[in-house]
TORBA-354789 format. One line per 8 residues: number of its first residue (from 0); for each residue x, y, z of N, C-alpha, C. Coordinates in Angstrom, 2 decimals. Atoms other than C-alpha are relative to their C-alpha. Example, Ala and Ser with C-alpha at 12.3 -4.5 7.8 and 13.67 -1.06 7.14 Angstrom:
! TORBA-354789
0) 0.89,-1.19,0.00,12.30,-4.50,7.80,0.90,1.20,0.00 | -0.82,-1.19,-0.06,13.67,-1.06,7.14,-0.77,1.09,0.73 $
! end
This chain:
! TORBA-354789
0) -0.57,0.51,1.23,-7.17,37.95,83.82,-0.76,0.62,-1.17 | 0.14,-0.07,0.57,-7.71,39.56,80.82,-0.97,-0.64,-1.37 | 0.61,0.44,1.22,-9.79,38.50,77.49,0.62,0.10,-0.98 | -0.52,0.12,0.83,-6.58,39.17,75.62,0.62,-1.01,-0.42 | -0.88,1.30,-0.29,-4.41,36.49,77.00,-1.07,-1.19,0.57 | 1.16,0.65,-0.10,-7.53,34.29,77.61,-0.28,-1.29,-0.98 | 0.20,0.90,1.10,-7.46,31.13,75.38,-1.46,-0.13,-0.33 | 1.57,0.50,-0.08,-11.13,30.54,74.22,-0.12,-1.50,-0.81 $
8) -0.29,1.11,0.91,-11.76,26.89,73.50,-1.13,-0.08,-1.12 | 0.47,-0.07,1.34,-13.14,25.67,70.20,-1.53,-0.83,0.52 | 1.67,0.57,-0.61,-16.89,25.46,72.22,-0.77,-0.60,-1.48 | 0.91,0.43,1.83,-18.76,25.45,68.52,0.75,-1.08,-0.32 | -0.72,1.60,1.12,-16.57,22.41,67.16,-0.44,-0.86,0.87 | 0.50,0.72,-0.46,-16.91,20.59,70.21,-1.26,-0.38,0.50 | 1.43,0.15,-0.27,-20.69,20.93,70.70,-0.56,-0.39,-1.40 | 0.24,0.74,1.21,-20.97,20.09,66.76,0.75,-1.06,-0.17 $
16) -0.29,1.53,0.46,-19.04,17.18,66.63,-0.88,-1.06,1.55 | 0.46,0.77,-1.13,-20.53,16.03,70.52,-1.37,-0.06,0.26 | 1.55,-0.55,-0.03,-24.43,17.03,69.28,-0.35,-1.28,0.59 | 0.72,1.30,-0.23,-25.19,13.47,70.01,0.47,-0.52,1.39 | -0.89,0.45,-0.93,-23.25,12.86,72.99,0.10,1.03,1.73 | 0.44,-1.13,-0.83,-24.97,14.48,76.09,1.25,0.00,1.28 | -1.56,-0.14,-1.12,-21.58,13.84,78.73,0.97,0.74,-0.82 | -0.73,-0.85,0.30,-19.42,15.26,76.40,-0.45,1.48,-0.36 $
24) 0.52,-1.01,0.06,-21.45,18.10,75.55,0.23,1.26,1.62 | -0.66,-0.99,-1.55,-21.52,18.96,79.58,1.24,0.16,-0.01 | -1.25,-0.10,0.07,-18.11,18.68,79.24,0.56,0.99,-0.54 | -0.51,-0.65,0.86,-17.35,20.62,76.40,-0.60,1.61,0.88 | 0.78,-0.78,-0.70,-19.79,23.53,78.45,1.04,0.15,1.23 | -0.92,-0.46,-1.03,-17.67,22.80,81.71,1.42,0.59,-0.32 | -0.88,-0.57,0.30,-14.81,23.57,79.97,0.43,1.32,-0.43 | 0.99,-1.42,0.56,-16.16,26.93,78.17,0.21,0.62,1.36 $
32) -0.35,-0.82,-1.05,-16.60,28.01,81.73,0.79,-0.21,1.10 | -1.29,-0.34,-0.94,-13.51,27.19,83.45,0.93,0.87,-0.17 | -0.89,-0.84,0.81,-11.78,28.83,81.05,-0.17,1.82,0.69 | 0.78,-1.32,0.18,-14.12,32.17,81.61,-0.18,-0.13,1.22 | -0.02,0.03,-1.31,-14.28,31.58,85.18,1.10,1.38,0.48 | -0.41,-1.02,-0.38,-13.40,34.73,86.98,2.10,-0.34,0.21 | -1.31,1.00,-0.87,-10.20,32.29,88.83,0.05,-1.08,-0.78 | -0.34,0.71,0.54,-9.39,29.97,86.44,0.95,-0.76,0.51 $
40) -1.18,0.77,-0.77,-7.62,26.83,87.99,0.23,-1.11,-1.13 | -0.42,1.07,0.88,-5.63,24.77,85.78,0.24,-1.31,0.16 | 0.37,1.74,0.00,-6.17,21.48,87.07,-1.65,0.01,-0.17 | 1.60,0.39,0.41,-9.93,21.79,86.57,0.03,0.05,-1.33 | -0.20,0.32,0.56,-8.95,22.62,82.86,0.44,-1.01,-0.52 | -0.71,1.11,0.25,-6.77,20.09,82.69,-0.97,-1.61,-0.19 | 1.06,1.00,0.10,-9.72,17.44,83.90,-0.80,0.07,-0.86 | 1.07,-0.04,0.77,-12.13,18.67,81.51,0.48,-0.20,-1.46 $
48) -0.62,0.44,0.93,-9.74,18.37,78.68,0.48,-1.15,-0.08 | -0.91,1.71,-0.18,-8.66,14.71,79.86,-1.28,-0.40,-0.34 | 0.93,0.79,0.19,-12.78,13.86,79.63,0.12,0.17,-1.13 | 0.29,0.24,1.45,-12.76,15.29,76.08,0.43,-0.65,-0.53 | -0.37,1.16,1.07,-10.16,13.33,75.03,-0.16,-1.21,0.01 | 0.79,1.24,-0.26,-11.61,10.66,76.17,-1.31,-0.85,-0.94 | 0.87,-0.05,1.22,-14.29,10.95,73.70,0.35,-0.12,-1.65 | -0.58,0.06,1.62,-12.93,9.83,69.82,-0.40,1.34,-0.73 $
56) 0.10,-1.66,1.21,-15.26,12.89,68.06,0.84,1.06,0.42 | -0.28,-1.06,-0.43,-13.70,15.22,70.13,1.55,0.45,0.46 | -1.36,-0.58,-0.31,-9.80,14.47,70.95,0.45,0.47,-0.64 | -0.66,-0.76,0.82,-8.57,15.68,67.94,0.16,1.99,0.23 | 0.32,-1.28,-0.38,-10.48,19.00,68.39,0.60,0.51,1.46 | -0.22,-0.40,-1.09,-9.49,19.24,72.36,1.88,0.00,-0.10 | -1.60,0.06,0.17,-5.62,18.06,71.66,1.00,1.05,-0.62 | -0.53,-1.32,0.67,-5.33,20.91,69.22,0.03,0.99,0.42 $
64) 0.05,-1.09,-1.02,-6.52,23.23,71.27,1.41,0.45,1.14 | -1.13,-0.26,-1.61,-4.94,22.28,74.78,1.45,0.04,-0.15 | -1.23,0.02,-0.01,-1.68,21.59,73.21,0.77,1.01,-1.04 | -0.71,-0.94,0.42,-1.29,24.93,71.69,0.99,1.05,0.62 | -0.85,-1.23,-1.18,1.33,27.54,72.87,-0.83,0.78,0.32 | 0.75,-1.10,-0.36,-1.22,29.86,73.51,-0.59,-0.39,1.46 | 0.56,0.36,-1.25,-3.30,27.60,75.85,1.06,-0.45,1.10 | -1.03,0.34,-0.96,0.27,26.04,77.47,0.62,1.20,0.98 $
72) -0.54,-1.42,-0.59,1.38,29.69,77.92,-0.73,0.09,1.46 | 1.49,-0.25,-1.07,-2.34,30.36,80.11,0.68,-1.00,1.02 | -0.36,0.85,-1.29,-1.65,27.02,81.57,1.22,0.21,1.30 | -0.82,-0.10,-0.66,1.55,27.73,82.80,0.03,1.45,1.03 | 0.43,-1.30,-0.91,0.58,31.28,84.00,-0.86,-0.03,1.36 | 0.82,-0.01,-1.38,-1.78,30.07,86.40,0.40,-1.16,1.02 | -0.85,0.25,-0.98,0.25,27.85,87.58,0.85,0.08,0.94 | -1.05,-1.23,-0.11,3.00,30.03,88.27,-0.73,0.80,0.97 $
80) 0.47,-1.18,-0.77,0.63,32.45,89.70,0.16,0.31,1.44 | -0.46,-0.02,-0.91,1.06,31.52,92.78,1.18,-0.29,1.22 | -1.27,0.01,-0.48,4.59,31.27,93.32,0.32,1.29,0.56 $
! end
């Protein structure tokens, strides 16, 4: 997979709004490298974006993200992939 078509999530926002908040921080980190994970599986995204929003500082920031066409596109690509 590419680094063109590659969503990158908004790591810096969610590690500045989650400075205080050492589970979402891992979180925000596990997510960073699922993304960048050689094999990217979109249910492990999917979980790591369900803890962020789980977190008030941080759903806004993760909702915007995950529920852009860009990242739905990804999502759906690796879903797909193995059809």
């Amino acid at each position: 997979m590419t680094d063109d078509v590659r969503p990158h999530p908004p790591t810096d926002a969610l590690r500045a709004a989650l400075a205080e908040h050492p589970e979402g921080l891992a979180a925000a980190d596990a997510l960073h490298a699922s993304v960048a994970h050689a094999s990217p599986d979109a249910a492990t995204i999917a979980a790591h974006a369900a803890t962020l929003r789980g977190i008030p500082r941080a759903e806004a920031i993760v909702v915007n993200w995950y529920e852009s066409a860009p990242v739905q596109r990804f999502i759906a690509n690796l879903t797909n992939a193995g059809l």
